[in-house]
Phi, psi and omega in degrees: 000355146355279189320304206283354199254316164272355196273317202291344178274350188261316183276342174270341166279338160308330180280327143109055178227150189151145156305160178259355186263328188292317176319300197303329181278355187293336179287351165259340175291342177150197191311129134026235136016296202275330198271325158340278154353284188316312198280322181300287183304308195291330163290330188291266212315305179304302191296350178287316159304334175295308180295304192309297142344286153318319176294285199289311161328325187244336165283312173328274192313329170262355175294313210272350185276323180314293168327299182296284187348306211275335154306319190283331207233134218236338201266326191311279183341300195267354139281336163277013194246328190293302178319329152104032207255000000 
């Protein structure tokens, strides 16, 4: 449970919350190295969420921009069904 001790030490330092005596013990839960890593995957993971999150927001918003055009304009729908788009 090494790992899991670490991670959580990694996720209250995103947060920038703790104790100064828990602060004081990090150097001791273990390797570097690993909470680096550790600090490394976890920005990846956030930052993916973030891309993901963005993407489907902006696919929403143009499904939907679409729609209304084609509501509003009835010819739109038949010139993108001749294009073949």
């Amino acid at each position: 449970m090494n790992l899991l001790r670490q991670i959580k030490t990694v996720l209250w330092s995103f947060v920038g919350l703790g104790r100064r005596q828990d602060m004081a013990d990090i150097p001791g839960r273990g390797n570097p190295l690993v909470l680096i890593l550790i600090a490394f995957v976890l920005v990846l993971v956030f930052l993916g969420t973030l891309a993901w999150i963005a993407h489907s927001v902006t696919l929403a918003q143009s499904a939907s921009a679409t729609y209304q055009d084609e509501k509003r304009h009835p010819k739109v729908a038949q010139v993108v069904d001749l294009i073949g788009g």
